[in-house]
N, C-alpha and C positions, 0 to 999 in steps of 0.2 A: 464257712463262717457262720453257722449257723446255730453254733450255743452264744452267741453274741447278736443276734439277727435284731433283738428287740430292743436292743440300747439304743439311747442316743449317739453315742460313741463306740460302736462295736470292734476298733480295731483298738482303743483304749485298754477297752473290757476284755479282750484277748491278754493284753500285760498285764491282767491280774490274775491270769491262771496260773495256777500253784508251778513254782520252779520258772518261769518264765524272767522275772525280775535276777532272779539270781545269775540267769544266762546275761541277761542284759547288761548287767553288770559287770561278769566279768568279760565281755567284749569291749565294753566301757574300754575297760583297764590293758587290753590287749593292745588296740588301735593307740591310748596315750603313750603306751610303752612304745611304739614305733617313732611316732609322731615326736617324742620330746630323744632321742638315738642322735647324739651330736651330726651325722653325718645327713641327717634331713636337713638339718639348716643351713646344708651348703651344698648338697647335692639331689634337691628334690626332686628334680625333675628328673634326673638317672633311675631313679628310685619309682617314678609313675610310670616311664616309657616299661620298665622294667617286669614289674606287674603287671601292668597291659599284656605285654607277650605271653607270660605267666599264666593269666588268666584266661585266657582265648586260647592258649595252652589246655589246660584246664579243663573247661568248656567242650572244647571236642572232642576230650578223654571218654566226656561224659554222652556225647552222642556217639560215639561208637571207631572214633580216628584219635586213636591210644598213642600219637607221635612222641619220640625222645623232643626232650624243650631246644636241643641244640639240631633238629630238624626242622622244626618250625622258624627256628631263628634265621639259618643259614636258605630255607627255599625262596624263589622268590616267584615258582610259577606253581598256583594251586586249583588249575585247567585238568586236569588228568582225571584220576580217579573218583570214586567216589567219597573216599577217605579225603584227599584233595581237596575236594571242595567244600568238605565242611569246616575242616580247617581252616580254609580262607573265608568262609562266612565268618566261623569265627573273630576272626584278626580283624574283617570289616567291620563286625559289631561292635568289636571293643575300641576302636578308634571312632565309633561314630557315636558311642554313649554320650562323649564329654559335650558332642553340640547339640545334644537335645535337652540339655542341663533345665533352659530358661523356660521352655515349651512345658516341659514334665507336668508340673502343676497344674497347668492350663487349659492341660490337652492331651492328657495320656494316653486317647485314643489314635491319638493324630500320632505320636510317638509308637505306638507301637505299630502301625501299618507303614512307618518309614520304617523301625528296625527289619519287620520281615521281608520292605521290598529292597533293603542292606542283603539282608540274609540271603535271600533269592536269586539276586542278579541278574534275574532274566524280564521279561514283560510279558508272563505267561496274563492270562485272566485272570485268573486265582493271586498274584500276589499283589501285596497289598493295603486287602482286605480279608477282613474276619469268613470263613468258610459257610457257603449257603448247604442249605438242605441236599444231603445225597451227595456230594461230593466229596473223595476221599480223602484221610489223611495220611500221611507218611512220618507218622511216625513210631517205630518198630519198637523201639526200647523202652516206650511208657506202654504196661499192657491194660490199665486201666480202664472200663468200659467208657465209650466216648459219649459225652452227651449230649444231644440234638442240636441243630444251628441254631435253635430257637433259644434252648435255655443257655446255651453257650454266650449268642448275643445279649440276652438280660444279662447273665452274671459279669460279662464285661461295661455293658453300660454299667452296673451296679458298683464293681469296683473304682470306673473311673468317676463317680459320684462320690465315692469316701475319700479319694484321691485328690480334689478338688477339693472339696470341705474343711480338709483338713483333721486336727484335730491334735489331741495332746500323745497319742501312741508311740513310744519308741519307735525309735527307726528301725533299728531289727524286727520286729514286728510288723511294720508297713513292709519291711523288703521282704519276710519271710509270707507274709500273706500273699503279697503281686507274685512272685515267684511259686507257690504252691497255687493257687488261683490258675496260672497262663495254663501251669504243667497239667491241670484237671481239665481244663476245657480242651485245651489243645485247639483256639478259636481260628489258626489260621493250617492251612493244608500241608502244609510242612515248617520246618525249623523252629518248634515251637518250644522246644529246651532250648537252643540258640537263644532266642529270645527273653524267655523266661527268663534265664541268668542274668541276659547284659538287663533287665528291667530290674532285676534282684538290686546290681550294682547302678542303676542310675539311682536307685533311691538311696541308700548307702552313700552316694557321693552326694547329692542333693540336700538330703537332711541337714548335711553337714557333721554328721558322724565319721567319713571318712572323707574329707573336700579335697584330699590331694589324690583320692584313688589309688590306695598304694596296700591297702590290705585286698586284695582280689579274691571272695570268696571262691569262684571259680574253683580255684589251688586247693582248697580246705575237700569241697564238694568232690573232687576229684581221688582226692587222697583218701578222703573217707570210703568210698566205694561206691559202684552203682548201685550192689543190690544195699546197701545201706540209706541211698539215696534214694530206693524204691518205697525201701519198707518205712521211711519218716513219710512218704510222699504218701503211703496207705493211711499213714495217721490224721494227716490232713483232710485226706479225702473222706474219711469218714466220719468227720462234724463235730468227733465226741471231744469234751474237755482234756482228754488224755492225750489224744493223736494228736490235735492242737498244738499241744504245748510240747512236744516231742518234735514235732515237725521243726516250731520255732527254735525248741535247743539245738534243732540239728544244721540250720541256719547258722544258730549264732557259732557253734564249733567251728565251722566252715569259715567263717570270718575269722575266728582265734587262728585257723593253719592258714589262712593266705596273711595275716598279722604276723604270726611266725616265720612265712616265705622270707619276706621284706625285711624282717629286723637281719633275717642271716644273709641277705643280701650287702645291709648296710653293713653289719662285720667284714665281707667281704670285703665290699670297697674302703674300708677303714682300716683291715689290712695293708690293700696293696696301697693306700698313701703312706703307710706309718714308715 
């Protein structure tokens, strides 16, 4: 965040980077196109459970457990392997975004040490909590260089200080900053893409850009590819006005293809009533 470091409002001042606005926009226009689909005003909640699955689907495409959507649907024990269990982190975290809705605001530190000890499921020492000095991390598919517990812990106080504050920033822009943010520090020992996502999509529902949770970027992120997911995640990490605002486009698509999941969903179901 550091070509915005000296504003008053530095996640603002991120939605004035060139082409940013235009993404925002048309994400705008994607999430209304779902949202006003005759078949949300009478089967919304079909429609949430739906992308939920979808997206924690999704989600652990992107950590490394590639399941077909009708394997995660039908398992119901995800104790085994290690693909396993990320998937079932997965499905934990996106069932537990929606009760951390009222907290978010308030306490996003406090949210995000419940999502990893979601993700985790065990009472090791490490989860929890943000990772001390010299202890490792697990995770394999960001190759990023890690940065020290120290500046790790600053950049998280720091975020959830802009978090709290508030401010006028699109939503796409808060979720694509918390989301490129977790994935750079990597501040807890593992499941920190797990995380990162469902933090992407608590704000995205929160904002009230998507309140019924039914565009699941997850889906989009997924679709799009890891090594695409890498190389926007490079742009961020590297502070300049360009990565920025590339990182944020690659967000806001990500949002456009799980918007897109959900409307061919509602076709679906608008079919088999007709």
């Amino acid at each position: 965040m550091s070509t915005a470091g000296a504003t008053a409002d530095p996640l603002a001042a991120l939605g004035a980077l060139p082409g940013v606005a235009d993404s925002v926009e048309s994400v705008r226009k994607s999430v209304d196109r779902v949202y006003g689909h005759r078949i949300m005003r009478r089967r919304s909640n079909a429609i949430t459970s739906e992308a939920a699955l979808r997206g924690a689907r999704g989600s652990a495409a992107l950590a490394g457990a590639d399941w077909a959507l009708e394997e995660v649907r039908r398992r119901t024990d995800f104790s085994g392997d290690d693909e396993a269990r990320t998937v079932g982190a997965a499905l934990r975290l996106t069932a537990e975004a929606g009760q951390l809705l009222s907290i978010w605001r308030q306490s996003p530190l406090r949210v995000l040490a419940r999502l990893h000890l979601v993700a985790a499921a065990d009472k090791a020492d490490q989860v929890g909590r943000p990772r001390q000095e010299g202890e490792p991390v697990d995770e394999p598919l960001v190759g990023l260089p890690l940065p020290r517990a120290a500046e790790a812990h600053g950049r998280l106080e720091g975020l959830a200080e802009l978090i709290i504050a508030g401010g006028s920033a699109p939503a796409l822009v808060t979720a694509a900053v918390v989301h490129g943010e977790l994935l750079a520090l990597r501040p807890f020992t593992s499941h920190n893409g797990l995380v990162a996502r469902t933090a992407e999509r608590i704000v995205l529902i929160g904002s009230g850009l998507d309140p019924k949770s039914v565009c699941p970027a997850e889906v989009g992120h997924a679709e799009l590819g890891r090594e695409a997911y890498l190389e926007a995640l490079d742009g961020y990490v590297s502070g300049t006005p360009e990565g920025m605002a590339a990182w944020i486009a690659h967000c806001g698509r990500a949002v456009e293809l799980g918007a897109r999941e959900s409307t061919a969903v509602c076709e679906a179901l608008q079919r088999g009533a007709a």
